[in-house]
N, C-alpha and C positions, 0 to 999 in steps of 0.2 A: 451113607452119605446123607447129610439134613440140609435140605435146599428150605429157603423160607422169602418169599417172593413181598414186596408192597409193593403197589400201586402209587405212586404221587401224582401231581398234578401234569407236568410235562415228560415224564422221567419213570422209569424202574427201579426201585434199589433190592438186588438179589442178594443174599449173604450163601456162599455154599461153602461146609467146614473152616469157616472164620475169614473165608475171602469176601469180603463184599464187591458188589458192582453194580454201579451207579450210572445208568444207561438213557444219555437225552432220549427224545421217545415222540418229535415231533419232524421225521425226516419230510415230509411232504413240505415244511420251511426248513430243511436243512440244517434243523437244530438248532435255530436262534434260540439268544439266551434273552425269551419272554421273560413278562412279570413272573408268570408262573413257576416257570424254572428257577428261579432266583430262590424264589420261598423252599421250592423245592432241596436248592442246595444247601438252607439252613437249617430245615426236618432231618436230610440226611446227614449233615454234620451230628447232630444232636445224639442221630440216633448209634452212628459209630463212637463218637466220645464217651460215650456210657455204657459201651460195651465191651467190656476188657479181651472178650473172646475171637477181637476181630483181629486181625493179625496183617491186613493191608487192604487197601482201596480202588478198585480201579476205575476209572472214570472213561468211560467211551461213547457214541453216539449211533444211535441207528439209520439202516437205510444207507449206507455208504456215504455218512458227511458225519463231523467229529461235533463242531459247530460252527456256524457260518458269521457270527456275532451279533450284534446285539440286533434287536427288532425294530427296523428303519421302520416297517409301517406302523407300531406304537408310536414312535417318534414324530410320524405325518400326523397322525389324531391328535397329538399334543399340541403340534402346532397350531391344529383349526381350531384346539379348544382353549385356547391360551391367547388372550387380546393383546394379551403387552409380553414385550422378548423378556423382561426383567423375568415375568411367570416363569416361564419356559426355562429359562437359566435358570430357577432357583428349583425348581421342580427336578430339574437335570443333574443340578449339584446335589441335592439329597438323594436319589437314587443312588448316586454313584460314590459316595458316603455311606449309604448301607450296603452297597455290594463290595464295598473296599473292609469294612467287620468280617462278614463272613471269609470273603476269599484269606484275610487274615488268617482265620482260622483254620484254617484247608493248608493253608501255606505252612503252621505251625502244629498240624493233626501230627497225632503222636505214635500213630502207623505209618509207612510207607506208603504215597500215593505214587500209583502207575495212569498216566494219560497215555489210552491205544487209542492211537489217532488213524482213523482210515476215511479219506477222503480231504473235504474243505477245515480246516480250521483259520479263519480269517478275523481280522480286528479280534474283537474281545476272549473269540472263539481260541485265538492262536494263546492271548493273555491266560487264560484258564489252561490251555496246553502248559504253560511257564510255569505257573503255579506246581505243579507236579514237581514230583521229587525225580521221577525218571519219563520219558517219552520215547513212548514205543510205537514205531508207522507203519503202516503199509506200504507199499511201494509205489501206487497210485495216494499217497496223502502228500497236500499242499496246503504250506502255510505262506500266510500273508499278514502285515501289518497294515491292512488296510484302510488308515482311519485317514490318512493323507489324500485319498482318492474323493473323499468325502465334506476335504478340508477342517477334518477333525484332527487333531492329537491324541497319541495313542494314550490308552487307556487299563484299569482294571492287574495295578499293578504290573505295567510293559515296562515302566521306567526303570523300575527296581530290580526286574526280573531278567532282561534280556542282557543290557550291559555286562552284568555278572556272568553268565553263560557264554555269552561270546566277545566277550571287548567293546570298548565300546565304539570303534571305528565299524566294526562289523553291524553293533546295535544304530549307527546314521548310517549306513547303507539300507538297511531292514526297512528304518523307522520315515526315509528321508524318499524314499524310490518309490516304497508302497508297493511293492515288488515281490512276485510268487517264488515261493522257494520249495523244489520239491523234496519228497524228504533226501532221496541220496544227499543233494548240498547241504541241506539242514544235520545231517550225519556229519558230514566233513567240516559245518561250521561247530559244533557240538555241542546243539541243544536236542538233537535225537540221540538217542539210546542207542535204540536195534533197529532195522526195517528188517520188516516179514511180507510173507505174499499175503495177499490179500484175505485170505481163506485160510490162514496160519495164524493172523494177527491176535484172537480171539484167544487161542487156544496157549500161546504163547507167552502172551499177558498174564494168564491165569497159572500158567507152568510158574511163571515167573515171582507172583506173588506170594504163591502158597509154599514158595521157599523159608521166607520170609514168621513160620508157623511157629517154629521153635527158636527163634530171636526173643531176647527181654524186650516187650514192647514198650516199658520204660522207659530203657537206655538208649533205643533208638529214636523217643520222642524228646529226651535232652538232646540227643546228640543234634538233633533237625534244629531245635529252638534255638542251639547254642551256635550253629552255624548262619543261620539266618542273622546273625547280630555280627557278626563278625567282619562286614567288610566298613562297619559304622563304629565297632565300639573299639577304645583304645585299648592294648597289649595290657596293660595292669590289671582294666575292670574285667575283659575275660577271660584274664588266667583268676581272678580272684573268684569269676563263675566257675570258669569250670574247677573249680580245686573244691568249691561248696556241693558243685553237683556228682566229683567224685566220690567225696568222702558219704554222699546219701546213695549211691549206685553200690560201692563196696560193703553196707549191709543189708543189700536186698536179700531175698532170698531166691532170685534167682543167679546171682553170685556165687552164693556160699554153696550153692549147689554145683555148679560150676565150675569150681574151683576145689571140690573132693573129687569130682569127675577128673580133673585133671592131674592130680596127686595119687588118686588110686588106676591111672592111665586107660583111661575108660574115654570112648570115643564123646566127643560135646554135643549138644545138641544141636548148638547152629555151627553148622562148618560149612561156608559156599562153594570152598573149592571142595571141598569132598562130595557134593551134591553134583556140581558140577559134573563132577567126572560120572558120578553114577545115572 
């Protein structure tokens, strides 16, 4: 087994046999998503996108909280340092213009990303839950759209993200209450995956990802990209994508590998229900 540990700024990013996890790492504030952690999440992008060996991502936070959202006390020092509201807005709007690139990028990472959520993930904390491809909870995890409480509007990609997942009569009760949801209901509305116990979730996650080992990590980064576009782009242009992104999938060579596997009836390499079972 080769575990390979960095240090960031707010955050851990561990890679162990092509799993990465990406661990907020400031529970004593419940994992607000500081300046720090921001930069943080565009080191670790950088450092998965360039590493073809990584094969999924999982994002979780320490100390029993997921993340609690963005850093209202950064927020108070702006305001003392900022004479005129116009500052303050436009210093607000640029932040949230570069945290809306990267989480782009997270949204469109060309692994599988797993959010284990155990504990708070509230306001922005809940939008980076969204962002995931799959969300896996503890049985004590609470999400929240909490930016209503605040007299803020939700943010960090919630708009894009929640409707899609649950309807969007479901996404104005969320977005409109400002309302805790724990995961069971968040299961039943279905933007949770699994819930595990508390003490499972980790281990779970990590079962779960490193499924995901002997998948073409290609085809599952069209397949995210092409989805992602899909409730925007008209029937002509994405069957005209996806007909351009099969015919460059059908001469990979993890294809043609593939497909002698299955001609000379030789087990595949990625089979989820045959992993399943075993």
């Amino acid at each position: 087994m080769t575990i390979e540990t960095v240090q960031l700024r707010d955050s851990i990013l561990t890679i162990t046999n092509g799993v990465a996890e990406f661990a907020h790492c400031r529970p004593e504030h419940r994992n607000c998503l500081s300046a720090n952690l921001r930069l943080d999440y565009v080191d670790m992008l950088e450092r998965i996108e360039s590493d073809p060996a990584i094969c999924a991502l999982i994002i979780t936070g320490a100390g029993g909280s997921f993340c609690s959202g963005g850093d209202l006390k950064a927020v108070v020092s702006k305001l003392s340092k900022h004479s005129v509201e116009n500052e303050l807005a436009i210093s607000m709007r640029s932040s949230l213009i570069g945290a809306n690139q990267w989480l782009s990028r997270l949204r469109n990472l060309e692994v599988p990303v797993i959010a284990a959520v155990d504990g708070a993930a509230f306001g922005a904390g809940m939008s980076l839950a969204l962002a995931a491809d799959f969300i896996m909870a503890s049985s004590r995890a609470h999400f929240c759209m909490s930016f209503g409480k605040l007299g803020l509007i939700p943010d960090m990609g919630a708009f894009h993200a929640l409707p899609r997942l649950i309807g969007v009569a479901n996404a104005r009760d969320l977005m409109l209450t400002a309302r805790v949801v724990h995961a069971d209901e968040a299961k039943r509305l279905g933007f949770v995956y699994s819930v595990h116990t508390a003490d499972s979730l980790a281990e779970a996650s990590r079962q779960f990802a490193g499924r995901f080992k002997y998948a073409s990590r290609h085809a599952l980064g069209t397949t995210k990209r092409l989805l992602n576009l899909s409730f925007e782009t008209p029937y002509s242009t994405l069957a005209e994508l996806e007909s351009n992104a099969q015919a460059v999938e059908t001469c990979t060579p993890y294809h043609v590998n593939a497909l002698g596997r299955f001609v000379r009836k030789e087990a595949l390499a990625f089979d989820w229900d045959r992993d399943e079972r075993t």
